[in-house]
GURO-303610 format. One record per residue (C-alpha): residue in three letters; chain; x, z, y. Coordinates in pm, 1 decimal, padded with zeros to 6 digits. Layout:
BEGIN
rest|kette|x|z|y
ala|A|X|Z|Y
...
//
This chain:
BEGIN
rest|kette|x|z|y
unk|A|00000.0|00000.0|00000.0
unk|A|00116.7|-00091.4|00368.3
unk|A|-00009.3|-00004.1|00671.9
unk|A|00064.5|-00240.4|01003.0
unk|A|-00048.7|-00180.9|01372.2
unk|A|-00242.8|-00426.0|01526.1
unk|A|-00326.5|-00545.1|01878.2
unk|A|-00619.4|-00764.5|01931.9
unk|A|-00622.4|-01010.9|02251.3
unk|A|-00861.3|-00772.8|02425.2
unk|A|-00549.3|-00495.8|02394.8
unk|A|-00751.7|-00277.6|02158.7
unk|A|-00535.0|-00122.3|01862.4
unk|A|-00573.9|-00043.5|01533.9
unk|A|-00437.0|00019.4|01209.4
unk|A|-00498.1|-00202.3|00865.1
unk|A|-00369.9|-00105.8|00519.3
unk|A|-00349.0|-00413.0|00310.8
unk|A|-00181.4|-00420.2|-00067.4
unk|A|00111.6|-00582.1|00050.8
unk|A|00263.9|-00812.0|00354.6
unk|A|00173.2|-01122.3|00150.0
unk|A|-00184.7|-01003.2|00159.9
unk|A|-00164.0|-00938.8|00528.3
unk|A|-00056.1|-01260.0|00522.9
unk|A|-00281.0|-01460.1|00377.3
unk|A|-00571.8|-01227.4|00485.8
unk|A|-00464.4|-01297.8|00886.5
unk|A|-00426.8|-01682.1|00833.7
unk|A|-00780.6|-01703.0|00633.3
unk|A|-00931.4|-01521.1|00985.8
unk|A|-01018.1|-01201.7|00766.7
unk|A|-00872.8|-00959.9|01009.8
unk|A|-01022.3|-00834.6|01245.7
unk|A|-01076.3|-00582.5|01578.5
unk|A|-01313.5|-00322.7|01478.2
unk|A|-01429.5|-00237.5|01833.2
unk|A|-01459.2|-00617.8|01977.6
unk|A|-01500.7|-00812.6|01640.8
unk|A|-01195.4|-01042.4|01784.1
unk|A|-00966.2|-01277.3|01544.2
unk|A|-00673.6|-01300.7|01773.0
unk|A|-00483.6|-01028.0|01660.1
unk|A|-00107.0|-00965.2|01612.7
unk|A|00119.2|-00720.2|01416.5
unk|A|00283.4|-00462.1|01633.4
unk|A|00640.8|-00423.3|01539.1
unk|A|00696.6|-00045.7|01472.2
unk|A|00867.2|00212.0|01264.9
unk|A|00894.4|00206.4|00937.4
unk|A|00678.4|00408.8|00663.6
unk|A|00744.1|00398.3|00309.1
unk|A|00473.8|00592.5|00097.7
unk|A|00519.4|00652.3|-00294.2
unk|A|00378.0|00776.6|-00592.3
unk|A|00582.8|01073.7|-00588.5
unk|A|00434.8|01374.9|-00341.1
unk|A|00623.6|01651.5|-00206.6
unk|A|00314.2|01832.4|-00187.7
unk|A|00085.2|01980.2|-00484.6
unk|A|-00195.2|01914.6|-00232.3
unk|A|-00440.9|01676.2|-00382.1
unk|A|-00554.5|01417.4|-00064.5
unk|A|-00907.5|01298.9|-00081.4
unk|A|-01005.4|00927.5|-00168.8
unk|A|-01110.7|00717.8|00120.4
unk|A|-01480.0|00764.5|00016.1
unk|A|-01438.0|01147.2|00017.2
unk|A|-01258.4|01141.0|00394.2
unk|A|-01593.8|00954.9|00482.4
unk|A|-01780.9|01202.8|00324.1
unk|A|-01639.3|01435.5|00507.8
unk|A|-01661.9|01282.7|00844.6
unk|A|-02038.3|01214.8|00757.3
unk|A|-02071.4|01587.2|00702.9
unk|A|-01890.2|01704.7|00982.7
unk|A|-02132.3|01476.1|01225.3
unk|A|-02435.8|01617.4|01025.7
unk|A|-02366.3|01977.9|01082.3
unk|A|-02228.3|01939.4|01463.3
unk|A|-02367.2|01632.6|01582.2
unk|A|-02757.4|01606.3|01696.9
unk|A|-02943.0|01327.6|01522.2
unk|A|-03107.1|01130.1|01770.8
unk|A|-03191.1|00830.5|01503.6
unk|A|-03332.5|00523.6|01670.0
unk|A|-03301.8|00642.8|01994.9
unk|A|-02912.3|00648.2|01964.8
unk|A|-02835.6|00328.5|02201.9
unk|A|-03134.3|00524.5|02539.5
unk|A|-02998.5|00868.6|02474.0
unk|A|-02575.7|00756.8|02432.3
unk|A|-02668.6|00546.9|02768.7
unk|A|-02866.0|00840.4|02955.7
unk|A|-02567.5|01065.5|02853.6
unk|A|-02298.2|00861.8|02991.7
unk|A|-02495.0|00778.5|03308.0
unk|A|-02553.5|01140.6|03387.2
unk|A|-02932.4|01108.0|03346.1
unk|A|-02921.1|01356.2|02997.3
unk|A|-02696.5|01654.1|02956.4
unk|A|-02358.7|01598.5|02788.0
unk|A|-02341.7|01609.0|02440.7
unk|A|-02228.7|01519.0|02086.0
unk|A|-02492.4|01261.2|01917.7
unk|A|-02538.4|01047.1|01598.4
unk|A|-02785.3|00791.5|01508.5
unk|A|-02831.6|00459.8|01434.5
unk|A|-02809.5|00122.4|01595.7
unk|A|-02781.2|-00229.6|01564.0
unk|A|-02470.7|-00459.6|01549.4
unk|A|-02568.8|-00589.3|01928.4
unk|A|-02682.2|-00283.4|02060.9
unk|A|-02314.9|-00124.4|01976.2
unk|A|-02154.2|-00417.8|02133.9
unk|A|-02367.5|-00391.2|02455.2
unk|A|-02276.1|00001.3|02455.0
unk|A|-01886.8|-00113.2|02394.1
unk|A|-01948.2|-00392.4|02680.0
unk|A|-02097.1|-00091.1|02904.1
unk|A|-01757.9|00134.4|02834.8
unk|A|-01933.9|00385.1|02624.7
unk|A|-01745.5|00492.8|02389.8
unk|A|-01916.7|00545.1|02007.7
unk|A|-01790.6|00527.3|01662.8
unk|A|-01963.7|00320.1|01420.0
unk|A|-01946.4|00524.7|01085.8
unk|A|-02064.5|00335.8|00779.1
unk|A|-02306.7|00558.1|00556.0
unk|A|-02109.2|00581.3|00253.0
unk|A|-02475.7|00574.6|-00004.5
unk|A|-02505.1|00210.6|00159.9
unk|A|-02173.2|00074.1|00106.9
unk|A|-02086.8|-00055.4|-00294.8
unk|A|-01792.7|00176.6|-00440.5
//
């Protein structure tokens, strides 16, 4: 597994894990990768320092599978987060306007209305719901 740092044209960064450079690679040229806050293609590896993870730990510690970290986000939200459901896109708006007090919020939304919210400068978090998504 590799990790890389990536730029998109809009300057947003991000980080991809990808088997190895040669599926990077061939991932990049097929237009596969891409910015998960503007949806851009144009992206480019950042050049940085060097990480080399193996099968060998120095720790006993047991780290949790990608679906559990989700998991865990997904319960963290739950617990501290107020569900606001369909009403996520009025109530993140009237928030960052000033119209609604400040605070944390989860709900749901469509693909456009968390684009218009990016386009806005309000800044959310799309978190997949890990019982829709195929294991």
């Amino acid at each position: 597994m590799i990790s890389f740092d990536i730029q998109c044209a809009n300057g947003h960064l991000f980080e991809g894990y990808f088997k190895d450079y040669d599926a990077f690679d061939k991932q990049l040229n097929a237009g596969l990768v891409e910015c998960p806050l503007c949806n851009s293609r144009e992206i480019k590896r950042l050049f940085t320092g060097c990480s080399i993870q193996t099968n060998n730990s120095f720790s006993d510690k047991k780290q949790p599978a990608f679906f559990e970290m989700i998991r865990m986000v997904e319960s963290y939200i739950k617990q501290h987060f107020e569900n606001v459901g369909n009403e996520f896109p009025e109530v993140a708006r009237a928030i960052y306007y000033g119209i609604e007090e400040e605070r944390n919020i989860y709900g749901t939304a469509s693909h456009e209305d968390m684009e218009e919210l990016l386009d806005e400068g309000i800044p959310i978090l799309p978190v997949p719901k890990i019982d829709d998504v195929e294991q």
